[in-house]
C-alpha positions, 0 to 999 in steps of 0.5 A: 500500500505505501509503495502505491502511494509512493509511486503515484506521489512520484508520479504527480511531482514528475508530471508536475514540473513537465506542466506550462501555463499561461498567465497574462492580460491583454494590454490595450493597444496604447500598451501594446505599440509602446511594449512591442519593437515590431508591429506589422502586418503578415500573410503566414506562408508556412510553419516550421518546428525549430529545436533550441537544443541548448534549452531542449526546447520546441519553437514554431519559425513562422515564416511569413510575408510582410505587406506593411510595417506600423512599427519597426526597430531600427534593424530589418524584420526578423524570422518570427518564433512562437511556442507551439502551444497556447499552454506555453503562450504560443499563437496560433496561426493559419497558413494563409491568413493575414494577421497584425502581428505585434512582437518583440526581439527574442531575448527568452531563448539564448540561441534564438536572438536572431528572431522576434517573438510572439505570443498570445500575450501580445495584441496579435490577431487576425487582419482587420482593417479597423485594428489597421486604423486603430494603431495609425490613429494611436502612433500619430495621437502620440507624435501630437503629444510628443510635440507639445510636449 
């Protein structure tokens, strides 16, 4: 009998350290352009499964087409990463749907800082034109403040 109890008890704290999840809130999109270095919007071409094996981790290298840039840091765009899962925050995109993608440089994973990252903590979501208006009408309300500032 104590042996059962033993092994289930081993098994609950092996399974317990394997177990992800997300916690976050949406930010409204003031917070969303100021905290990301990227914003664009992207045709989703493919995704494929990465292996960081310094971490032993899996990230999904999304490989997309950018038709246009709201926000970009000073260098050119970047491969997009996210975690293939929404446990572990990752988006979910489809081939061939169009999103607005708000993301930051990768500085989570160590051998992944050549990519930008998203996930569903960020504000990314599919197209929509009045998401498209929306962050024009933010980013020039904030150059109007920042001149009379």
């Amino acid at each position: 009998m104590i042996k059962k109890i033993i092994y289930i008890l081993m098994i609950l704290i092996f399974f317990q350290f394997n177990v992800k999840a997300c916690s976050c809130k949406e930010a409204n999109l003031k917070e969303s352009i100021n905290n990301s270095d990227y914003i664009f919007k992207a045709k989703i071409i493919s995704i494929d499964t990465l292996i960081d094996y310094y971490l032993f981790l899996k990230i999904l290298n999304i490989s997309y087409e950018c038709t246009n840039i709201y926000k970009q840091k000073n260098d050119n765009l970047r491969p997009l990463i996210t975690c293939p899962s929404e446990s572990c925050c990752g988006y979910n995109f489809d081939i061939g749907k169009e999103y607005i993608i708000y993301a930051n440089t990768s500085s989570k994973i160590i051998n992944l800082d050549k990519y930008i990252e998203t996930t569903i903590c960020h504000r990314t979501r599919l197209y929509s034109i009045f998401e498209s208006i929306q962050i024009q009408v933010q980013q020039l309300i904030t150059k109007i403040n920042s001149f009379f500032s």
